[in-house]
C-alpha positions as YAML, in Angstrom:
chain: A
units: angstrom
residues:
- id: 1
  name: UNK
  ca: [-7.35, 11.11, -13.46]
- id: 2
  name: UNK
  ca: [-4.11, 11.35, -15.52]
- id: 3
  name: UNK
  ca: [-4.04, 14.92, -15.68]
- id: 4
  name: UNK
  ca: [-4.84, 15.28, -11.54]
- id: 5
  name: UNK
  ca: [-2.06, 13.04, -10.73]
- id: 6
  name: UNK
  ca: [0.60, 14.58, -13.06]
- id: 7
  name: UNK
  ca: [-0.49, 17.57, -11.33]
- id: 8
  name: UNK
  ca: [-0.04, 16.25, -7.77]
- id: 9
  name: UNK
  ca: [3.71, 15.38, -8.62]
- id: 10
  name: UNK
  ca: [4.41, 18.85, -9.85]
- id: 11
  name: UNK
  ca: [3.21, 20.57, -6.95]
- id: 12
  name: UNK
  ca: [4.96, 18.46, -5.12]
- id: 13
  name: UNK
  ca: [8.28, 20.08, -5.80]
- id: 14
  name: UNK
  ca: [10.06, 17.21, -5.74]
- id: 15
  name: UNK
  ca: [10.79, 16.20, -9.63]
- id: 16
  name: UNK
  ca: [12.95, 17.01, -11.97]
- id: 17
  name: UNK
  ca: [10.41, 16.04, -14.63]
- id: 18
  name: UNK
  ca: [7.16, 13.90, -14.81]
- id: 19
  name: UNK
  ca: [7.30, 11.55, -17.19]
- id: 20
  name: UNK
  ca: [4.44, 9.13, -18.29]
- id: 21
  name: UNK
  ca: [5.12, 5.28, -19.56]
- id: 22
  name: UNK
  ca: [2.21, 4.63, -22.20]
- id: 23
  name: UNK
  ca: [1.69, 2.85, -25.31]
- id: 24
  name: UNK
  ca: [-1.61, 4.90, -25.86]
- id: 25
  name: UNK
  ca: [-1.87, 8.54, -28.24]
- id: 26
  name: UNK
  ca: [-4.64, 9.72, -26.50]
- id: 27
  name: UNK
  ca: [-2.93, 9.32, -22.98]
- id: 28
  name: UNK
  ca: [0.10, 10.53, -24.72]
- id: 29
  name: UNK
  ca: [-1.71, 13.76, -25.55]
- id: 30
  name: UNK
  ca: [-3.38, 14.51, -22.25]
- id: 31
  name: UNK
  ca: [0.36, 13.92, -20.66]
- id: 32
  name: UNK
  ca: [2.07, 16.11, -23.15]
- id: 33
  name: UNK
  ca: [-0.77, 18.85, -22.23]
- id: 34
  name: UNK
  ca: [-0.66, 18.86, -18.90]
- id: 35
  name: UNK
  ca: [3.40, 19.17, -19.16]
- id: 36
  name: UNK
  ca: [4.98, 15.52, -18.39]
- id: 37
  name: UNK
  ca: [6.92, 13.82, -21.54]
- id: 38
  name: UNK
  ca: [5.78, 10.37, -22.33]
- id: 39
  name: UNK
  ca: [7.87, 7.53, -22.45]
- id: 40
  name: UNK
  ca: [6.77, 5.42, -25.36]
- id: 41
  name: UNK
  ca: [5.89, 2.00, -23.99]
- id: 42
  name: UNK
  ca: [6.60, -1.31, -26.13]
- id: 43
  name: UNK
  ca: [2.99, -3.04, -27.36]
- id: 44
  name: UNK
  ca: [4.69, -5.96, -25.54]
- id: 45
  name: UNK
  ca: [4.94, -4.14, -22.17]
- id: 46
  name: UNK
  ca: [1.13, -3.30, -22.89]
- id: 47
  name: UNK
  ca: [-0.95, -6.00, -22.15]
- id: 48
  name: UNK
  ca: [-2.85, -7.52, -19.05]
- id: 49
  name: UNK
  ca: [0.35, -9.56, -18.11]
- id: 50
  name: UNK
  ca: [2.88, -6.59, -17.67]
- id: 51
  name: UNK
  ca: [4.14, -5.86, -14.25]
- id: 52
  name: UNK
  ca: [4.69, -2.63, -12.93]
- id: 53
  name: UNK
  ca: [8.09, -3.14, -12.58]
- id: 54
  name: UNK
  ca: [8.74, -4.02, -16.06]
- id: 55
  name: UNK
  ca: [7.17, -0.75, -17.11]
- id: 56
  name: UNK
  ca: [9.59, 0.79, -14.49]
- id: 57
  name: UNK
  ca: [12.66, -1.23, -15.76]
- id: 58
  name: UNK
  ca: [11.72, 0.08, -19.32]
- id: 59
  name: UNK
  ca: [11.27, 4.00, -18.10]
- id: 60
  name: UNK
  ca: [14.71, 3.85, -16.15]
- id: 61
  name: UNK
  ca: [16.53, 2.93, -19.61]
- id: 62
  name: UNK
  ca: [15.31, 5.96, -21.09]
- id: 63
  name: UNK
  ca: [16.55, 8.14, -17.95]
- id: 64
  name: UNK
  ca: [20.05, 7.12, -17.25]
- id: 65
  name: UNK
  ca: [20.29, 9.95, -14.83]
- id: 66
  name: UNK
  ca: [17.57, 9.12, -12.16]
- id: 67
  name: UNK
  ca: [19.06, 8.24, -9.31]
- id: 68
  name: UNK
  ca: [15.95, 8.10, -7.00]
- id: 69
  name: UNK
  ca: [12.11, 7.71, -8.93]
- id: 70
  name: UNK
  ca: [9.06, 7.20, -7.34]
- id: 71
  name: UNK
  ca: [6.04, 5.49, -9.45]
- id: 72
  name: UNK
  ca: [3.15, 6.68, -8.78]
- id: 73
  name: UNK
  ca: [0.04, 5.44, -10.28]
- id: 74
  name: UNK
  ca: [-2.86, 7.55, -12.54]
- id: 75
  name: UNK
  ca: [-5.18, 6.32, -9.95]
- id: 76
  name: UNK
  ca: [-3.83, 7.79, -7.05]
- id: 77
  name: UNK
  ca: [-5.79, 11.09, -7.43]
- id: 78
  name: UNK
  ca: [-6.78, 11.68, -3.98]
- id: 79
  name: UNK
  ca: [-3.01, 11.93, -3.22]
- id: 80
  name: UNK
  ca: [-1.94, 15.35, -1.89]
- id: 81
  name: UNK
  ca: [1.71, 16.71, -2.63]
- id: 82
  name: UNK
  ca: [2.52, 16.84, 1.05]
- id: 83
  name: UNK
  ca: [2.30, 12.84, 1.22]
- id: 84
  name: UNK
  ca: [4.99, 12.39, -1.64]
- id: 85
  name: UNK
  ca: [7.23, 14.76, 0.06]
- id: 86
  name: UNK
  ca: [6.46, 13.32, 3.40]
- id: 87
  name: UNK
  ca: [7.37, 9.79, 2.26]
- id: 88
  name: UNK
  ca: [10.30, 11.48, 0.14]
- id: 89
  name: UNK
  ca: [11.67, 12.39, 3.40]
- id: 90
  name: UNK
  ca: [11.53, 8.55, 4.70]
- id: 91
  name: UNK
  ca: [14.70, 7.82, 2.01]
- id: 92
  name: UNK
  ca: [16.50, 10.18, 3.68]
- id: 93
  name: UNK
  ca: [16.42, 8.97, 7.84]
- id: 94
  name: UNK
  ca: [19.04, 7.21, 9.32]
- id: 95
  name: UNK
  ca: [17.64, 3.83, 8.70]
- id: 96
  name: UNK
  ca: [19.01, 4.75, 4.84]
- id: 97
  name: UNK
  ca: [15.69, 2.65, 3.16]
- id: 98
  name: UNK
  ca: [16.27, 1.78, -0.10]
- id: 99
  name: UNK
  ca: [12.63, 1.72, -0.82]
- id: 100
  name: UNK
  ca: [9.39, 3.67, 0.46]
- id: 101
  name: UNK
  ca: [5.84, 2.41, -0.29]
- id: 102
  name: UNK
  ca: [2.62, 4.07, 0.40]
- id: 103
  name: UNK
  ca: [0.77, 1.60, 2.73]
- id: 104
  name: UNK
  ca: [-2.51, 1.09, 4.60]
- id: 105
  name: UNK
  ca: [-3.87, -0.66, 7.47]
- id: 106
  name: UNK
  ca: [-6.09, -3.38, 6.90]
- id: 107
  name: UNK
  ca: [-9.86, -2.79, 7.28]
- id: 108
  name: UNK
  ca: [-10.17, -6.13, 9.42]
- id: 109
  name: UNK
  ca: [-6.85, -7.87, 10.80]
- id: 110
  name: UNK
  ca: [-5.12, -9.53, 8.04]
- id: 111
  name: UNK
  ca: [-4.25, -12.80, 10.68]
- id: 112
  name: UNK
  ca: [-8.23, -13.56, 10.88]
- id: 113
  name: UNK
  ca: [-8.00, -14.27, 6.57]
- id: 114
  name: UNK
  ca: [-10.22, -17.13, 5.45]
- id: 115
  name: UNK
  ca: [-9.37, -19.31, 2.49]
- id: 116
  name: UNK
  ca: [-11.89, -20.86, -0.08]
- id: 117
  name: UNK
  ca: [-11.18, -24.74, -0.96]
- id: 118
  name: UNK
  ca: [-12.61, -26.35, -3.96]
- id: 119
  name: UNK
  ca: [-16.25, -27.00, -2.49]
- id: 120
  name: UNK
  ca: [-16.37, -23.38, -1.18]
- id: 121
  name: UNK
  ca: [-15.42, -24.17, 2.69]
- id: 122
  name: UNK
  ca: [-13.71, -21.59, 4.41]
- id: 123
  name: UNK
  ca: [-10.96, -22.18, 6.76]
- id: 124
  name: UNK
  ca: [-8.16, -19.70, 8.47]
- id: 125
  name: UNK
  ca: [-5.32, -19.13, 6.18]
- id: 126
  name: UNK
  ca: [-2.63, -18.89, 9.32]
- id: 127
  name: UNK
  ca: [-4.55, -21.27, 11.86]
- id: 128
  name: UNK
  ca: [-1.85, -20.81, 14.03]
- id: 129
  name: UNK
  ca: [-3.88, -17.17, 15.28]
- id: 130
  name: UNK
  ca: [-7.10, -19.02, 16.15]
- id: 131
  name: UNK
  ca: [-7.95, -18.07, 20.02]
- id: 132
  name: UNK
  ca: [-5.49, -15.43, 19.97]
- id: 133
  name: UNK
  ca: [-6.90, -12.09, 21.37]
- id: 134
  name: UNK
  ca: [-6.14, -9.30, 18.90]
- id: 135
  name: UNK
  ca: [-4.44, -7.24, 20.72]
- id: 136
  name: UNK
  ca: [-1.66, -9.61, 20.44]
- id: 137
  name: UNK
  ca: [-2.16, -9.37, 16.87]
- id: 138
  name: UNK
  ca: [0.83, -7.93, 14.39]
- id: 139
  name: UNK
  ca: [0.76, -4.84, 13.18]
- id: 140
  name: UNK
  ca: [0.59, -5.56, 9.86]
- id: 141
  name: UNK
  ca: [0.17, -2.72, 6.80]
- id: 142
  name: UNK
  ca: [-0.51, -3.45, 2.55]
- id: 143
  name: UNK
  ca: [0.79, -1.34, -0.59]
- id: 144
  name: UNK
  ca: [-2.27, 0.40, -1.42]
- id: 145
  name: UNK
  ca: [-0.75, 1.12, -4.92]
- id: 146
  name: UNK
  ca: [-0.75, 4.53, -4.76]
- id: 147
  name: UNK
  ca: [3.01, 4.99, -5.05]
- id: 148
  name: UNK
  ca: [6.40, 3.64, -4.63]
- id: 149
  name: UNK
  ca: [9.76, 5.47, -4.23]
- id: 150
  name: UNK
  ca: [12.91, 3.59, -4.99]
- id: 151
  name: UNK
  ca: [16.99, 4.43, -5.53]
- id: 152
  name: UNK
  ca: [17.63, 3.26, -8.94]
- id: 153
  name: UNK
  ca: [21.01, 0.99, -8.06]
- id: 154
  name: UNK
  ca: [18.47, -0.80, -5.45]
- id: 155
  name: UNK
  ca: [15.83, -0.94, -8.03]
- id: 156
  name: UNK
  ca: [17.73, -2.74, -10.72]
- id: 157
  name: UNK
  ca: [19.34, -5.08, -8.92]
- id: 158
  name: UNK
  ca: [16.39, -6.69, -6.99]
- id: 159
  name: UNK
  ca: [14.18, -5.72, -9.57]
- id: 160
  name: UNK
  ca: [11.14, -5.23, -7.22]
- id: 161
  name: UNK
  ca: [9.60, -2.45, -4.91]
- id: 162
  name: UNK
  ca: [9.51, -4.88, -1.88]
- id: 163
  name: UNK
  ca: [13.65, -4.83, -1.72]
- id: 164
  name: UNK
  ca: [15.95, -4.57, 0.89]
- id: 165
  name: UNK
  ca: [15.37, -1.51, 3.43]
- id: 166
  name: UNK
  ca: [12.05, -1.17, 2.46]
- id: 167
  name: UNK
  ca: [10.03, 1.46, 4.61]
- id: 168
  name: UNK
  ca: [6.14, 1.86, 4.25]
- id: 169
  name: UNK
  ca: [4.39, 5.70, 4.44]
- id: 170
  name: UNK
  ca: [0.89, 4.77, 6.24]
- id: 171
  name: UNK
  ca: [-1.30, 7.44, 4.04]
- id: 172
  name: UNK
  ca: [-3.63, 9.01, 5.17]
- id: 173
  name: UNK
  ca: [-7.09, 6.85, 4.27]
- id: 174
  name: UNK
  ca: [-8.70, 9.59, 2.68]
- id: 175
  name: UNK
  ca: [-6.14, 9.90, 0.04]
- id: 176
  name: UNK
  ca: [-6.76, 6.16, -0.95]
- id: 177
  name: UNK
  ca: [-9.21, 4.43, -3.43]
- id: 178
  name: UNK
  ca: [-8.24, 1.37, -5.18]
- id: 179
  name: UNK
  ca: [-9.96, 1.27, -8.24]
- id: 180
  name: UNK
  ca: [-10.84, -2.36, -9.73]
- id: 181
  name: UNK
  ca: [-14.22, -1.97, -11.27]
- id: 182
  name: UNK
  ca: [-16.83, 0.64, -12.16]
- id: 183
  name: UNK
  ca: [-18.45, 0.75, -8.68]
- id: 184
  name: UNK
  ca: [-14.75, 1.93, -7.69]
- id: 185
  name: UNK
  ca: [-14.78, 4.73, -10.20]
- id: 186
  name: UNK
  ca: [-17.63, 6.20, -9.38]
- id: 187
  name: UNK
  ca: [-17.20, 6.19, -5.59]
- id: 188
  name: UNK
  ca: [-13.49, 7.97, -6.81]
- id: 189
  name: UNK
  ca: [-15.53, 10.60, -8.14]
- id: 190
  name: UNK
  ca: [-18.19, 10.98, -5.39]
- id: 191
  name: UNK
  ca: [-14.81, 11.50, -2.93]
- id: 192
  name: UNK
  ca: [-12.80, 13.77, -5.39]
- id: 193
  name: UNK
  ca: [-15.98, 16.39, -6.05]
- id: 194
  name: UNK
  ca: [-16.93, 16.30, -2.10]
- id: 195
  name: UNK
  ca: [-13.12, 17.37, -1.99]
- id: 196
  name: UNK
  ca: [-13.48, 19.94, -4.26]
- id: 197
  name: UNK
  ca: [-16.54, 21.62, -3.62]
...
């Protein structure tokens, strides 16, 4: 997955340099092969708890001269090079975003949610969109953490993707698989060789 990814941003033509945050040799050698130089990651910026954007924070120390990054995630290997530069292009319109996230729609609309109380009843998380027709609905998008592009002043002073000026890229849905469990991976790879062959 590592190896695709790093790939992806390369062919992209949009960086500089790839780099890879990771506290892990054996990731570190699979980025060093496949040409990105690894930012060693603090053990304490390693564990379950760590946030994205205090791996990011850490990574931008290293790189004084970034001006604009863009995180994108190992798992986002059914991202094609034309979507970063696509969403690239986003920092640059006249709305001047600060930030650019790559987004989805949601499968079912997000207004009809249900929330689970302590005896396992369900009732609507915004109850205020009960009897509403959906076409009245909002349109309403997610980070489908496949990437995030940021300008580096923006970054550190908000310290958070979901900053001021923030724009969402809708990728295209077969370019996204969030990948939580095994079941995930192996649909991942089901999708990425029926791509390939």
């Amino acid at each position: 997955m590592l190896a695709h990814t790093i790939n992806t941003a390369k062919n992209s033509g949009l960086f500089d340099e790839v780099f890879v945050s990771t506290e892990d040799e054996q990731i570190s050698k699979i980025a060093s092969t496949f040409g990105a130089t690894v930012v060693k990651r603090p053990h304490e910026l390693a564990s379950d708890r760590s946030t994205v954007v205090e791996v990011c924070m850490h990574a931008l120390g290293q790189l004084p001269d970034a001006k604009v990054f863009c995180c994108i995630y190992a798992t986002a290997v059914l991202l094609e090079p034309d979507t970063l530069r696509r969403s690239f292009d986003m920092l640059d319109e006249p709305s001047k975003a600060n930030f650019v996230m790559g987004v989805s729609n949601f499968e079912f609309p997000a207004v009809q949610a249900l929330a689970s109380n302590s005896h396992g009843f369900l009732s609507y998380m915004w109850p205020e969109w009960i009897n509403i027709q959906s076409q009245f609905y909002p349109d309403l998008v997610v980070s489908n953490g496949s990437f995030y592009w940021a300008r580096r002043d923006a970054f550190l002073k908000e310290r958070t993707f979901y900053g001021e000026n923030l724009r969402g890229y809708l990728v295209p849905r077969d370019q996204v698989k969030d990948i939580n469990d095994g079941a995930d991976f192996e649909m991942l790879k089901l999708n990425f060789e029926q791509r390939c062959s």
